[in-house]
N, C-alpha and C positions, 0 to 999 in steps of 0.2 A: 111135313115132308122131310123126306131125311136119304143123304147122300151116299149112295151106294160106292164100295171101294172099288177099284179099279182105272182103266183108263178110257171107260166105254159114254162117259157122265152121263152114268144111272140113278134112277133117284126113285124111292118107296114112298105109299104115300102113309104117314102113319095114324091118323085119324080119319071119320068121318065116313060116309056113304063109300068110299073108294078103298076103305083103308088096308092096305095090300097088295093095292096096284103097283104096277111096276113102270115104270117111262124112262127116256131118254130126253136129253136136251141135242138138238142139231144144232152145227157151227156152221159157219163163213169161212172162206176161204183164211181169213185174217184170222180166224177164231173167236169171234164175237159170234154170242149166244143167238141166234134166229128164230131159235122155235124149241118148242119141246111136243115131244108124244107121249099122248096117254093114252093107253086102251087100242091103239092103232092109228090115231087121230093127230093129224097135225098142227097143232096151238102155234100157228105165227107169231112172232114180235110185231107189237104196234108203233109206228118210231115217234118219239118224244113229239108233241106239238110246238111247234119255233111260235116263240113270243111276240 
């Protein structure tokens, strides 16, 4: 995976079955990472399990 430039946080994927896809990671209000899309598809964050 590899970080596309800008201010949009895009990201390529560079190997494998996908290799050329393009996605975005969505924020929080705060700017903490929540999800990313790939393909159209939105990959939720799963949050840490508490000890």
């Amino acid at each position: 995976m590899g970080l596309l430039p800008g201010d949009d946080d895009g990201y390529i994927v560079t190997a494998g079955g996908l290799k050329g896809q393009r996605g975005f990671f969505s924020r929080d209000e705060n700017g903490v990472i929540v999800g990313a899309d790939l393909a159209g598809r939105l990959f939720t964050r799963v949050p840490a399990a508490s000890a």
